[in-house]
Backbone as XML, in Angstrom:
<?xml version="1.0"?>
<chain id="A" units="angstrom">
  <residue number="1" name="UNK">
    <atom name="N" x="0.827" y="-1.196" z="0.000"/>
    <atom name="CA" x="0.000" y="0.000" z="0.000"/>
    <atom name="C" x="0.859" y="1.243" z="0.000"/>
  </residue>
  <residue number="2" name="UNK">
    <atom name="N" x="1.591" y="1.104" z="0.996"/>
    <atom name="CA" x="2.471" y="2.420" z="0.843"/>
    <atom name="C" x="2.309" y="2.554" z="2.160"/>
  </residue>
  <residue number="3" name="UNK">
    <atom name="N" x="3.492" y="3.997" z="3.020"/>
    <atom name="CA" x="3.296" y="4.318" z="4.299"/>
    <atom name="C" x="2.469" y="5.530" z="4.253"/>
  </residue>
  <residue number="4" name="UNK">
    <atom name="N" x="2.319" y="5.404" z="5.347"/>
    <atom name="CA" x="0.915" y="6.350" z="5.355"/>
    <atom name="C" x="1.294" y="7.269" z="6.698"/>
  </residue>
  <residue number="5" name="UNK">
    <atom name="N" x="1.021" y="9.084" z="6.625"/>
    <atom name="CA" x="2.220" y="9.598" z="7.166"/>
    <atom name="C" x="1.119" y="11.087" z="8.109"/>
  </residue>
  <residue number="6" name="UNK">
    <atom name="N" x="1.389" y="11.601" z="8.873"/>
    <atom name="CA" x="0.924" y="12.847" z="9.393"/>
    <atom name="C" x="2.320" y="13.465" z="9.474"/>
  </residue>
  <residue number="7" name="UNK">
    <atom name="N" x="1.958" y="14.497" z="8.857"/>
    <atom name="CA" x="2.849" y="15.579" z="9.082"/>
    <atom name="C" x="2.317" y="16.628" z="9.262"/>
  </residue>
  <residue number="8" name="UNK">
    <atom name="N" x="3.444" y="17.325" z="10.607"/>
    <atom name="CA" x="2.940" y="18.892" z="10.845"/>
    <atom name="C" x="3.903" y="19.906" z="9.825"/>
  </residue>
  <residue number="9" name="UNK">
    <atom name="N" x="3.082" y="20.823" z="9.588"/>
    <atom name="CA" x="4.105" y="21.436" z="8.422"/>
    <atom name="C" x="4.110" y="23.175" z="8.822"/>
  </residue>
  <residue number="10" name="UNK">
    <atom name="N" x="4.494" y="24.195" z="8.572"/>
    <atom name="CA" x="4.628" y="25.262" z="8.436"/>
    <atom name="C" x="4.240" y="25.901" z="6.659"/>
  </residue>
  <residue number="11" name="UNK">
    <atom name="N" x="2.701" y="25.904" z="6.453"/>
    <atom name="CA" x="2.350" y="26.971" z="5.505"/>
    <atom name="C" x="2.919" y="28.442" z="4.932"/>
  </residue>
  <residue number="12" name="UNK">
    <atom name="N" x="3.519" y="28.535" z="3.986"/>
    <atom name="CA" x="3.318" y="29.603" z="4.126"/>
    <atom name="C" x="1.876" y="30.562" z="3.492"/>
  </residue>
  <residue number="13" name="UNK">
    <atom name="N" x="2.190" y="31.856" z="3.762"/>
    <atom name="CA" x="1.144" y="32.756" z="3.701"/>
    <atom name="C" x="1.267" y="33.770" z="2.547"/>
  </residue>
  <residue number="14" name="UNK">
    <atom name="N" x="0.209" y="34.317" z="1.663"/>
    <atom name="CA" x="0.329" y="35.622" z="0.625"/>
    <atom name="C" x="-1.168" y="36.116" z="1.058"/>
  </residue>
  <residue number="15" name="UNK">
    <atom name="N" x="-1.569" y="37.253" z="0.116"/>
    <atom name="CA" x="-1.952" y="38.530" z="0.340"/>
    <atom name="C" x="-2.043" y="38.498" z="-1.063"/>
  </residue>
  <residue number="16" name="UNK">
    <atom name="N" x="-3.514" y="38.741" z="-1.563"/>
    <atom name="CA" x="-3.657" y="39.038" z="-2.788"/>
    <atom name="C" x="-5.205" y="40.403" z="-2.847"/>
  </residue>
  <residue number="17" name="UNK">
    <atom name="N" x="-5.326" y="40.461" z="-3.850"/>
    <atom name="CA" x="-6.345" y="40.996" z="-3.564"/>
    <atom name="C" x="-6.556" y="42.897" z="-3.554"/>
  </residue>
  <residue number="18" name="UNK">
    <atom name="N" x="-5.365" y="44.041" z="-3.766"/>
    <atom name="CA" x="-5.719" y="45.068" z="-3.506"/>
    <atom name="C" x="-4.367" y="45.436" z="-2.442"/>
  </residue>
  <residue number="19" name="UNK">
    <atom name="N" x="-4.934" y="46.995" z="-1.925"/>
    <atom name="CA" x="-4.257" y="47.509" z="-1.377"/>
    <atom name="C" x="-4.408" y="47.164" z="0.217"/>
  </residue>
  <residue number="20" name="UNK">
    <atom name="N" x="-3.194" y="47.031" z="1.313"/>
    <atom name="CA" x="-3.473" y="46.395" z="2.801"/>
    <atom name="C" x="-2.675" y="47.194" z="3.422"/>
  </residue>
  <residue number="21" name="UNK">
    <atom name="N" x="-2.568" y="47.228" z="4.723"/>
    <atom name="CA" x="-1.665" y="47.990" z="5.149"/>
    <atom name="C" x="-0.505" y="46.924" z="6.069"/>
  </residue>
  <residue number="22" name="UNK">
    <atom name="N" x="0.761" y="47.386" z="6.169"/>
    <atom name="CA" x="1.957" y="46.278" z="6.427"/>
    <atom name="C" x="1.819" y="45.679" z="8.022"/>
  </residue>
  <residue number="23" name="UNK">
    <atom name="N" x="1.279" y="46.506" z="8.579"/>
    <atom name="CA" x="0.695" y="46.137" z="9.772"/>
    <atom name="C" x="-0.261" y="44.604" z="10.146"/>
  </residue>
  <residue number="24" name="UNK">
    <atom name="N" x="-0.925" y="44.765" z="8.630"/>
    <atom name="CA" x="-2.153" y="43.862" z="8.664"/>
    <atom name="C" x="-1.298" y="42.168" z="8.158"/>
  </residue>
  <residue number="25" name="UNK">
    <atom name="N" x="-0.100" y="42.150" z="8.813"/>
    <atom name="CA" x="0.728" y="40.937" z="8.186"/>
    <atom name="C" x="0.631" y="40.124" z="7.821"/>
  </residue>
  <residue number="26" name="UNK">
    <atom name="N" x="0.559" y="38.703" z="6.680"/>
    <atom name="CA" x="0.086" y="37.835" z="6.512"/>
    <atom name="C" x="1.085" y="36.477" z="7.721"/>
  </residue>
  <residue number="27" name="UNK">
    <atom name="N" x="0.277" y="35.947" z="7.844"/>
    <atom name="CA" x="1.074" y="35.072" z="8.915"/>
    <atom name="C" x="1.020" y="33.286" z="8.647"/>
  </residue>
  <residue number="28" name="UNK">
    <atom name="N" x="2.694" y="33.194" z="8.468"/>
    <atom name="CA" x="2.915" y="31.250" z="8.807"/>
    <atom name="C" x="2.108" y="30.661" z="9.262"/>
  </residue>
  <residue number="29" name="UNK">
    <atom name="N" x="1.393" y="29.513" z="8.729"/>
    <atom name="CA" x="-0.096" y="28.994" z="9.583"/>
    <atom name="C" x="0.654" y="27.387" z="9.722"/>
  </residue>
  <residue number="30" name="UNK">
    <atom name="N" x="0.676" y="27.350" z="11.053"/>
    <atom name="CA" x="0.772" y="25.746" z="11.217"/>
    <atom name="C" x="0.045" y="24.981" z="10.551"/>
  </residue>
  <residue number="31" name="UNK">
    <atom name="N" x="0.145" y="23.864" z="9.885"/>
    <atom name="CA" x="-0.705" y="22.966" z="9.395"/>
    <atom name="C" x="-0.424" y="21.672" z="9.747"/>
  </residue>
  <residue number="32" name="UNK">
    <atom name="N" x="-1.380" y="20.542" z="9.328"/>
    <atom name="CA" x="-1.514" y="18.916" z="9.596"/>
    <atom name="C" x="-2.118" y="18.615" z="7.992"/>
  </residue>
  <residue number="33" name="UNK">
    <atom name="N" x="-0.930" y="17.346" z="7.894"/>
    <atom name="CA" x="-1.441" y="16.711" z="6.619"/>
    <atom name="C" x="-1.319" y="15.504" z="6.662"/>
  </residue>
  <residue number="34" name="UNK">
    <atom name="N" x="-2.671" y="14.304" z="6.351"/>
    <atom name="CA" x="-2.498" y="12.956" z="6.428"/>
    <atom name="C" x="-2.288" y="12.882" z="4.778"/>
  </residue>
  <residue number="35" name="UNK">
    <atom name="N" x="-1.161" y="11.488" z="4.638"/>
    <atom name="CA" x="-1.637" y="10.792" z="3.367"/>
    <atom name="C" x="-0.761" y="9.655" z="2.837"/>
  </residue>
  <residue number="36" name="UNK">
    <atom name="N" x="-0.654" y="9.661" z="1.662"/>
    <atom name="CA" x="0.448" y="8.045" z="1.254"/>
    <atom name="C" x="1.285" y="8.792" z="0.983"/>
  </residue>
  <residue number="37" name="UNK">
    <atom name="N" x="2.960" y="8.427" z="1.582"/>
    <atom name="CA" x="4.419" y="9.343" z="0.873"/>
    <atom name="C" x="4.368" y="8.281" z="-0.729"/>
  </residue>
  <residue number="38" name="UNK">
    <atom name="N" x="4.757" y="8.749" z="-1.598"/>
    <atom name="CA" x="4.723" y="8.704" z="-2.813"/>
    <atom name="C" x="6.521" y="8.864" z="-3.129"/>
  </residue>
  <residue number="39" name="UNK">
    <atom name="N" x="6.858" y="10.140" z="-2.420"/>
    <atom name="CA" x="8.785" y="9.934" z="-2.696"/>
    <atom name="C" x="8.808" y="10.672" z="-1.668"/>
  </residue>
  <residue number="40" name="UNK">
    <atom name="N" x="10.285" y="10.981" z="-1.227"/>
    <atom name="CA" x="11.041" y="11.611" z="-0.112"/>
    <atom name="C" x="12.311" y="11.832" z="-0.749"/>
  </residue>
  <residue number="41" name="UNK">
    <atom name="N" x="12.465" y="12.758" z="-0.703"/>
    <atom name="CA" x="14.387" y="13.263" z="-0.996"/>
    <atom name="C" x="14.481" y="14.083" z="0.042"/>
  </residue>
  <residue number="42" name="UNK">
    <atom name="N" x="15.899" y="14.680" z="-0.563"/>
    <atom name="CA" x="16.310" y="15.639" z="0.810"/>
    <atom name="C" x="15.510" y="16.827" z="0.495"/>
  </residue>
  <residue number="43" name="UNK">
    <atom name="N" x="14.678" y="17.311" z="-0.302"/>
    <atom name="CA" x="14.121" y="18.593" z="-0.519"/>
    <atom name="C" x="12.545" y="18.417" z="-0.616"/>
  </residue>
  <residue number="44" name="UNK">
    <atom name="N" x="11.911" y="17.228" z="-0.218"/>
    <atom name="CA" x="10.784" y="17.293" z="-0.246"/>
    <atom name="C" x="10.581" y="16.591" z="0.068"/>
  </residue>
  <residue number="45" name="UNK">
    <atom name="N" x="8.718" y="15.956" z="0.672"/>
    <atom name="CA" x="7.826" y="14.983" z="1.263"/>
    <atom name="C" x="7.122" y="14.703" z="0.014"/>
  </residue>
  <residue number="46" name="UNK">
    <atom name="N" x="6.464" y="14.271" z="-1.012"/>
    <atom name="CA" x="5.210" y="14.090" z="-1.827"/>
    <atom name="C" x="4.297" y="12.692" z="-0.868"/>
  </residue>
  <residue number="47" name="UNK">
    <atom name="N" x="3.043" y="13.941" z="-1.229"/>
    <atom name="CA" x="2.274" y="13.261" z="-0.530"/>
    <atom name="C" x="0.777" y="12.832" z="-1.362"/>
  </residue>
  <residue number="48" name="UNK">
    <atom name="N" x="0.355" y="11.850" z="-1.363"/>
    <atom name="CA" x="-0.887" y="11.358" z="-1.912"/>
    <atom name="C" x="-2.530" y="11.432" z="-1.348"/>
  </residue>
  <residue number="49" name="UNK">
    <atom name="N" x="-3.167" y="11.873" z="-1.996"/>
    <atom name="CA" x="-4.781" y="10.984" z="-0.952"/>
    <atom name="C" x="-5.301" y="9.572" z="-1.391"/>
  </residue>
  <residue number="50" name="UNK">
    <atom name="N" x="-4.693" y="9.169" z="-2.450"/>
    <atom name="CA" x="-5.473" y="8.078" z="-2.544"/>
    <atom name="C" x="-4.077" y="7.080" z="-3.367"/>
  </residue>
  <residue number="51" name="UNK">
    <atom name="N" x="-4.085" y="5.480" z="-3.643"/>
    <atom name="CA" x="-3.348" y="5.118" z="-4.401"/>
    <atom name="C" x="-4.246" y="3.266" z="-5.041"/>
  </residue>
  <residue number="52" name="UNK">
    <atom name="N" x="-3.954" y="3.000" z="-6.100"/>
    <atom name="CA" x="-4.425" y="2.137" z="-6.412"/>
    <atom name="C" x="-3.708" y="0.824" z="-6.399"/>
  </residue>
  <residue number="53" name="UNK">
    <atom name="N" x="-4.653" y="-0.052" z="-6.688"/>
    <atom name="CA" x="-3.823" y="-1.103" z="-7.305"/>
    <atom name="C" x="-3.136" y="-1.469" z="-7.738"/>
  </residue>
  <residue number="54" name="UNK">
    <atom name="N" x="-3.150" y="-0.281" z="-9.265"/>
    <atom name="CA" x="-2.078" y="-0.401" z="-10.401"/>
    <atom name="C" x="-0.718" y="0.580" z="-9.648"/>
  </residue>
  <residue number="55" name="UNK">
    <atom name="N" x="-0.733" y="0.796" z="-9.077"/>
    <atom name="CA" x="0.185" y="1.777" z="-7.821"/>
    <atom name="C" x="0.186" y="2.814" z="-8.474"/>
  </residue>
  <residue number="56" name="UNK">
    <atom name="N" x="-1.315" y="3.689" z="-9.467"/>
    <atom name="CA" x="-0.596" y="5.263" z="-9.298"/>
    <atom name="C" x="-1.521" y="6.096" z="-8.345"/>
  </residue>
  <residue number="57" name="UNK">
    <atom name="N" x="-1.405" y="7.266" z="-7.821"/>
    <atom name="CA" x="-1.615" y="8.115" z="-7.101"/>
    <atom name="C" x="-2.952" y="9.614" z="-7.730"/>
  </residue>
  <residue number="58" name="UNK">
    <atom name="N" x="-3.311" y="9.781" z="-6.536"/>
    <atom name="CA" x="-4.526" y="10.864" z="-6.926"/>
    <atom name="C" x="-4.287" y="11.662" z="-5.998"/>
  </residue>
  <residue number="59" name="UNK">
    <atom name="N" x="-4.523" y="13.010" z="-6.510"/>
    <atom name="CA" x="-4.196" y="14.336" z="-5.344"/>
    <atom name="C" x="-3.037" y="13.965" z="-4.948"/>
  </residue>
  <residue number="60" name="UNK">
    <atom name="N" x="-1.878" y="14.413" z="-5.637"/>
    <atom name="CA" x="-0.721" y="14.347" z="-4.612"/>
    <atom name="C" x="0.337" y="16.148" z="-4.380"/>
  </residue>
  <residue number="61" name="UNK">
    <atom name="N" x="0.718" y="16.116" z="-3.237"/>
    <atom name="CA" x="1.478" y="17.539" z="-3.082"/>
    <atom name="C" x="2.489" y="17.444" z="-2.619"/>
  </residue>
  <residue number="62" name="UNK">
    <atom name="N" x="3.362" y="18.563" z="-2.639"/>
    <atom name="CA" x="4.846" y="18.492" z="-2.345"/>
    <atom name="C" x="5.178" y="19.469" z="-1.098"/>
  </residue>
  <residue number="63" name="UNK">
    <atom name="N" x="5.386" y="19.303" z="-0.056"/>
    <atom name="CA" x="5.867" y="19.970" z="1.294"/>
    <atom name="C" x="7.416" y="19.919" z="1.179"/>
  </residue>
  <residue number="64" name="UNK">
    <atom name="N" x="7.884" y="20.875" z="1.227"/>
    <atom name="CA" x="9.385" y="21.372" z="1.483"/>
    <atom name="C" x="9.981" y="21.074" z="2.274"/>
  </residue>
  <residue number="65" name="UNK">
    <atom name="N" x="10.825" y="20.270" z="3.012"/>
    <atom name="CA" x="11.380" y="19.407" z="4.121"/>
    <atom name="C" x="11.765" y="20.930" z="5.292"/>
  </residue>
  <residue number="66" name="UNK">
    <atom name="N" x="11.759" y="21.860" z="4.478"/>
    <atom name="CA" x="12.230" y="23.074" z="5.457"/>
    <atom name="C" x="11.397" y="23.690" z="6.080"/>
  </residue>
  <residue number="67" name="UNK">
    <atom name="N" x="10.180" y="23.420" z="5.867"/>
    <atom name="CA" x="8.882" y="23.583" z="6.119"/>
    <atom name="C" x="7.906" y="22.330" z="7.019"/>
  </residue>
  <residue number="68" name="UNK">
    <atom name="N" x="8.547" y="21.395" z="7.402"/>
    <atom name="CA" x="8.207" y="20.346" z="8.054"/>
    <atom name="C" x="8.817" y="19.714" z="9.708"/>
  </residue>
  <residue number="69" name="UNK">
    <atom name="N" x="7.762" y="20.504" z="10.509"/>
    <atom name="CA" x="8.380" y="20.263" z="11.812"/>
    <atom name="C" x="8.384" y="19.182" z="12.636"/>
  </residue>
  <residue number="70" name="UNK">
    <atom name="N" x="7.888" y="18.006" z="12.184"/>
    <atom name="CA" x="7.676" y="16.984" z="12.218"/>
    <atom name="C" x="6.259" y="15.485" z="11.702"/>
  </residue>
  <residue number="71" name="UNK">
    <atom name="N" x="7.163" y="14.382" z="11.685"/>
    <atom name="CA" x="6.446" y="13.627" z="10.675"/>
    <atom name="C" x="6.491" y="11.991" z="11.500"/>
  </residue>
  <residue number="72" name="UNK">
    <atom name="N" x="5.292" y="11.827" z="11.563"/>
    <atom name="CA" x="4.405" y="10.534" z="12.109"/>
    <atom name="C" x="4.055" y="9.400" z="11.177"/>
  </residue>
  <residue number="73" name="UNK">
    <atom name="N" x="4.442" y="8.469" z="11.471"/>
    <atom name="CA" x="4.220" y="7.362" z="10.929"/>
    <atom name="C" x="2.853" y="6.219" z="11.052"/>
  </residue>
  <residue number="74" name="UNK">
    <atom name="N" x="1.971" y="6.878" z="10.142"/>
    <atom name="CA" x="0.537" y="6.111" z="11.267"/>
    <atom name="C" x="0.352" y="4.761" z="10.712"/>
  </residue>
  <residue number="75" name="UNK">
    <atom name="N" x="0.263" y="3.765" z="11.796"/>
    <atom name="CA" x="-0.365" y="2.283" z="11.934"/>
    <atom name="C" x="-1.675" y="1.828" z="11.599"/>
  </residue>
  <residue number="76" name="UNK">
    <atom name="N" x="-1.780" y="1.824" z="10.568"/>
    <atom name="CA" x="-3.683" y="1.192" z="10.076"/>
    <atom name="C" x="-3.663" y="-0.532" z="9.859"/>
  </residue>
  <residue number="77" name="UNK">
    <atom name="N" x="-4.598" y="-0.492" z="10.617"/>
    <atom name="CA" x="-4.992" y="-2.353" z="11.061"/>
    <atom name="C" x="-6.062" y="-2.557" z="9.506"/>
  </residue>
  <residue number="78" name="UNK">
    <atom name="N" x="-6.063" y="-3.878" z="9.045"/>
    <atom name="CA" x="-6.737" y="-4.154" z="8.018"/>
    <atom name="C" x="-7.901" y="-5.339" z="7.959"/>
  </residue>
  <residue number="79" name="UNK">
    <atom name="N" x="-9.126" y="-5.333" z="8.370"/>
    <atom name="CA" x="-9.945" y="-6.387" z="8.716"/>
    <atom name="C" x="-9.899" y="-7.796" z="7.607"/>
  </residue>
</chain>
């Protein structure tokens, strides 16, 4: 199946939209992401939501290892 992973990550943040004032800062948002690792190098996590049979992958994203404050290895039981 693949390992299957939680990671806490560090988002970053933009500002679109018009004129703001610098005060009004956009801010680093902690985040949580479950899913299947797909690859790992030294510069990234790819991560999956779904994977098949034929082993390819659906919804998958890339988190920046510099951006990743830590990463869980979750245990799923199979009836």
């Amino acid at each position: 199946m693949g390992k299957i992973v939680l990671i806490e990550w560090d988002d970053a943040a933009s500002r679109s939209g018009g004129w703001h004032y610098l005060d009004d800062e956009d801010t680093v948002m902690s985040s949580i992401s479950i899913g299947i690792v797909c690859s790992e190098d030294d510069k990234q996590v790819v991560l999956a939501l779904s994977k098949n049979e034929k082993g390819l992958y659906a919804e998958t994203f890339s988190i920046p290892k510099g951006c990743i404050k830590r990463i869980r290895t979750l245990k799923v039981g199979r009836k």
